[in-house]
N, C-alpha and C positions, 0 to 999 in steps of 0.2 A: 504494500500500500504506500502510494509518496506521501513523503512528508511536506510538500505544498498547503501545508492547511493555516486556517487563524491561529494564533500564537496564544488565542485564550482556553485551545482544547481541553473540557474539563477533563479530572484528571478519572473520574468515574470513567469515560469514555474510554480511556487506555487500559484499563485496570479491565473491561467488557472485551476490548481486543485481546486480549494475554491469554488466556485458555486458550485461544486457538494460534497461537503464536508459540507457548509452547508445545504443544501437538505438534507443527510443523519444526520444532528445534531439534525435536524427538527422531525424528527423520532423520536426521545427522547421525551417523555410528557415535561420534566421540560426546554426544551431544546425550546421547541416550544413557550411554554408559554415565555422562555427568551428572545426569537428572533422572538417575533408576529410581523407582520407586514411586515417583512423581506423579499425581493425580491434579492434570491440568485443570480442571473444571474446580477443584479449591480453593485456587490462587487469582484470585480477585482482590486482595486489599494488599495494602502495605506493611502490617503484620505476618501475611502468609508470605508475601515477595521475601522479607526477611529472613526466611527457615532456609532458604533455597541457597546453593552452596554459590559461591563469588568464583566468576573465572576470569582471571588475571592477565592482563595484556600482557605481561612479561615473559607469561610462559607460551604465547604462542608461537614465536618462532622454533623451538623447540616440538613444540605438538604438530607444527606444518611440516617440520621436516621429516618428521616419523611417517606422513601421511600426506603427502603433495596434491592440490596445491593448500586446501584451507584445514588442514589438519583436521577431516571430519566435523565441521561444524559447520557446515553451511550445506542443507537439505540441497539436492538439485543439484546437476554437472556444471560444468565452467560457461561450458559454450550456451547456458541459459539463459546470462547475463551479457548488457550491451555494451560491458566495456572492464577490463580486467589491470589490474592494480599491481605495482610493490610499493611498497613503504620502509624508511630505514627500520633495521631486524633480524634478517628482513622478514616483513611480513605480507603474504596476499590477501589481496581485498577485492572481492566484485563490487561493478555499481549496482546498486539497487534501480529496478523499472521508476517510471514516472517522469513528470517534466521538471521536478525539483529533487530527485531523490535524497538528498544532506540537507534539505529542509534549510535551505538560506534566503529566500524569499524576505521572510516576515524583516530578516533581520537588516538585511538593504533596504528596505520597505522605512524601518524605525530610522537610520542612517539617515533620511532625505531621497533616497533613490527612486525616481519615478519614471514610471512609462515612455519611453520616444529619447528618452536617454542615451547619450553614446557613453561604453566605461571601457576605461584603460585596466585590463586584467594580466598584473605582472607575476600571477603564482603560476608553478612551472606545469608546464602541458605534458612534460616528456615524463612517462612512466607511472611518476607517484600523481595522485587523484587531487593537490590542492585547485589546480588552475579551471579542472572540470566541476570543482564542486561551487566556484564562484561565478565558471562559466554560466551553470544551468539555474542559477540563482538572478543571474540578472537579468538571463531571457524568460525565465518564468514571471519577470515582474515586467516583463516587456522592451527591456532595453538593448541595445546593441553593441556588442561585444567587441573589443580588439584583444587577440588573444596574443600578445603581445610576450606573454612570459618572463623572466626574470634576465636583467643585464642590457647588454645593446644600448647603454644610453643613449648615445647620439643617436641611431635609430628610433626608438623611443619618443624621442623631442622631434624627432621630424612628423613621427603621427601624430601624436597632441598638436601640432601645428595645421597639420591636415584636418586631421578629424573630429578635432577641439570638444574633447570628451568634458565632461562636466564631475565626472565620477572617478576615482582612481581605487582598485581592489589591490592588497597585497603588502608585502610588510612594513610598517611604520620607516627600517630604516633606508628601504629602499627608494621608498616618495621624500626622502629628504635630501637623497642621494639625486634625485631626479631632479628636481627643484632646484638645489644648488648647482648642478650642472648648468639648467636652463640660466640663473642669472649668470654664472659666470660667461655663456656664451653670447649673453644676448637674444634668447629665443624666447618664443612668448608662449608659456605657458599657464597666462591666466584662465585658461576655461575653467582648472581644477578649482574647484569649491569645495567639492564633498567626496569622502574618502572612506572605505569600511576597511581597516586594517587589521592584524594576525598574524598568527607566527611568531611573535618577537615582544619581546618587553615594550611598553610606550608609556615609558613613565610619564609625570607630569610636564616635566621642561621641555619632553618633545611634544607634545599638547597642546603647549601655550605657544612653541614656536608655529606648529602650522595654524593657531587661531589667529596670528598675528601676521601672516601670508595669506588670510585670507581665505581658508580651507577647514570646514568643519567633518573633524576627523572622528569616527565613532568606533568601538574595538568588540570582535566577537572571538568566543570561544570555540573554537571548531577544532575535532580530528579528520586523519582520514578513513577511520571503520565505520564512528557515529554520524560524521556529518556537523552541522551548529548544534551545539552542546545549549551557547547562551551568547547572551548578546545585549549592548550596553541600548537605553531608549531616553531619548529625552528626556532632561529633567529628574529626571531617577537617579536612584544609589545601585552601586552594584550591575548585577548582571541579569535579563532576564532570560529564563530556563524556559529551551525553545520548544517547540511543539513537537507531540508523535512520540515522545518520549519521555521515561519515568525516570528521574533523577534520586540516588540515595547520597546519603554522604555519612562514613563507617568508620573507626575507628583501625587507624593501618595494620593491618595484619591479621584483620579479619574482617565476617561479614556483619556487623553489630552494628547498626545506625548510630548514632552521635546526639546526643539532645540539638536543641537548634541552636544555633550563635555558634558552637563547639567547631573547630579546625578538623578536618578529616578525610578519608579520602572519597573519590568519586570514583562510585556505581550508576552504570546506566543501565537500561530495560530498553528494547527500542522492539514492540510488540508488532515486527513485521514478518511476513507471512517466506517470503524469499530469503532474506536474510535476518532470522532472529538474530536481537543478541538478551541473554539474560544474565542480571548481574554484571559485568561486563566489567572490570575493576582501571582506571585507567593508569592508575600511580600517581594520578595530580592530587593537589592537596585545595581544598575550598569551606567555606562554611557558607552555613542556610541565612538568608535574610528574609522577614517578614514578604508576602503578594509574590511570591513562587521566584526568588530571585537567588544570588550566589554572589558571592562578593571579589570573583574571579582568581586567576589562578594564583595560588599560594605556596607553591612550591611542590617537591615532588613526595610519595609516599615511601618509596623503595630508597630506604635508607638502611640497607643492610653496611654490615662493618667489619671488616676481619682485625681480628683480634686474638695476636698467639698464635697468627696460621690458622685461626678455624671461623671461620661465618657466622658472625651473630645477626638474627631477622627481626624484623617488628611483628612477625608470626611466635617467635619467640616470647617479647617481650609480653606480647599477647596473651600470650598461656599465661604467663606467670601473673598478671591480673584476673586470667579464669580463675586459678589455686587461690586467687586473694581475692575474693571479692569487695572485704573492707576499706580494701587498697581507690584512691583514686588515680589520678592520673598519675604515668609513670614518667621517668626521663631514664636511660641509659647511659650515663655518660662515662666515652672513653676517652681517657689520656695517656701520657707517659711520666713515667717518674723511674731514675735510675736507671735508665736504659731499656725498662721492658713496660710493655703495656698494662695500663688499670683500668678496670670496671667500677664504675659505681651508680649502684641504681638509685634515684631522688623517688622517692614515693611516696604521694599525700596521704596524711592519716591523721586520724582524728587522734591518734596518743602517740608520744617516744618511747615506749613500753622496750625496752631490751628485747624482752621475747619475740615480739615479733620482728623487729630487724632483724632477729638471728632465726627465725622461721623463714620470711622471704628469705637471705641470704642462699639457705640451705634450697630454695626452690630454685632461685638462680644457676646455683652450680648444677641443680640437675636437669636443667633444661637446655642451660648454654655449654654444659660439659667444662666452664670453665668457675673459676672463682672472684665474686666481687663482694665489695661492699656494699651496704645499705643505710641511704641516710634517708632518714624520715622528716619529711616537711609539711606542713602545716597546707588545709584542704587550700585550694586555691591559690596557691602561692607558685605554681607552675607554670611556664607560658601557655596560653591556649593559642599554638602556631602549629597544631598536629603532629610534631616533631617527635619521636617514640625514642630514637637512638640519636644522640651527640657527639659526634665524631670529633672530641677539640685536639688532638695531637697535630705539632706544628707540620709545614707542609715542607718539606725537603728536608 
């Protein structure tokens, strides 16, 4: 089903789609085996979404290569679909049918982008899915594409001069790199006014600089498995959680939702019928804001650590809040002292009881096979930046 839809799809609506989306996930060999047991027609809420096991972007490349091309997780042969992907990984990805299938529509729409539109599209055509997924997003909103791709300035500058595009898609630092080109040569690239950028950091000062060129610049969250994730709308905080899709946000290292405000990672659900995906874990880090929004991206989840030659995970660290439930939020933090590596776990508690420092302690060494200490802090005194493991040892 495309994800061209209104951006206000309630979310009952996706949650009526999901039984039969996972039915069709079930169709996948690796997919079945992932969700044995599973009795589609019960998983209607956000509750029952929760039970369902998280599968992790990280381990796809891994799982593709055991099984070529999409490691059994996508119902249907390759040549089903109207256009076929890699991504760094590597990873394979089909397009989804439709005239919007990554569902970017709504979010060029919020950006200023209107119908009869010319847009300068500098995400790369060749291979990976960014340039198509911005392509099929601004012809679904009726506008006309230069598929222009990434580099070629001086070419570049000569279409904006031709084609005097009004819209510019692609990454924040490459429309500055374009822009300062243009003044430096003398080319006239005023058509650019409005820009939907991604990919790339845009902090504030590059914000204030294209508002003061004349260019209002708006920032969306997109991969290339799900498509826009979220995307920033006038006058708002934050990011809004785009259509066609159910969005969780979990404590890293497992599937456990997060109170609201809380840092953690994102899970998607994207309840389509060709290419489910369920739980779908991306490794970015975000937290929930009030009217279905996300406060965008916050860094990454996969903060594993070697330590003494052996891998510590936030799976890990995870457990060891299952064993402790009194426990709140944890920190792991590793440094050095005397030349070898230290462990020490920060963990909020409502007491400094000896005993139980030296209870978690002893849960530590049996779950990371290695030995740290435990200091206990006081509830809330942790950062809320979803951060599970602290990697501080200097860097060379």
């Amino acid at each position: 089903m495309p994800r061209h839809e209104a951006p206000q799809t309630p979310e009952s609506t996706l949650f009526a789609r999901l039984p039969a989306a996972l039915a069709a996930a079930r169709q996948a060999p690796a997919y079945a085996a992932h969700l044995a047991g599973l009795d589609p027609a019960a998983v209607t809420d956000r509750a029952a979404l929760a039970r369902l096991p998280v599968l992790r972007k990280g381990e796809m490349p891994a799982r593709q290569r055991e099984a070529l091309p999409f490691g059994g997780f996508v119902p249907g042969a390759a040549g089903a679909f109207p256009r076929l992907f890699t991504s760094p990984g590597p990873i394979f990805e089909p397009q989804r049918a439709g005239e919007d299938p990554w569902g970017g529509a709504p979010a060029l729409a919020a950006a200023g982008f209107t119908a009869g539109e010319v847009v300068l599209n500098t995400f790369g055509y060749h291979l990976t899915p960014g340039g198509f997924i911005f392509d099929t997003a601004a012809r679904a909103l009726g506008c006309a594409v230069i598929p222009a791709g990434p580099g070629n300035t001086e070419q570049q500058l000569d279409l904006i001069e031709a084609y005097r595009p009004a819209g510019y898609v692609g990454t924040p630092d490459f429309l500055k790199v374009l822009l300062d080109a243009g003044q430096k040569a003398g080319r006239d690239v005023s058509s650019l006014v409005k820009a939907l950028v991604s990919g790339a950091a845009f902090p504030p000062s590059l914000q204030a600089e294209f508002r003061t060129r004349g260019i209002a610049a708006a920032q969306a969250y997109a991969t290339a498995d799900v498509g826009f994730i979220a995307y920033e709308t006038p006058g708002e905080p934050g990011l809004l959680i785009g259509a066609g899709l159910i969005l969780e946000i979990v404590r890293p290292g497992t599937g456990d939702p997060v109170p609201e405000g809380e840092v953690g990672e994102i899970v998607v659900t994207v309840p389509d019928l060709d290419r489910p995906l369920i739980r779908y874990a991306l490794g970015d880090l975000t937290a929930s804001m009030p009217g279905g929004r996300i406060r965008g991206w916050m860094g990454r989840a996969d903060q594993a650590a070697k330590v003494k030659g052996m891998f510590v995970r936030p799976e890990q660290v995870a457990e060891i809040a299952r064993r402790h439930p009194e426990l709140g939020r944890l920190r792991l933090v590793v440094t050095r002292a005397d030349e070898a590596d230290v462990m020490t776990l920060r963990a909020e508690a409502g007491t400094t009881e000896a005993a139980l420092a030296e209870a978690v302690a002893e849960t530590l060494r049996a779950v990371t096979k290695l030995r740290g200490t435990v200091a206990l802090v006081p509830p809330g005194s942790l950062p809320n930046d979803g951060k599970v493991i602290a990697d501080e040892r200097p860097v060379g």
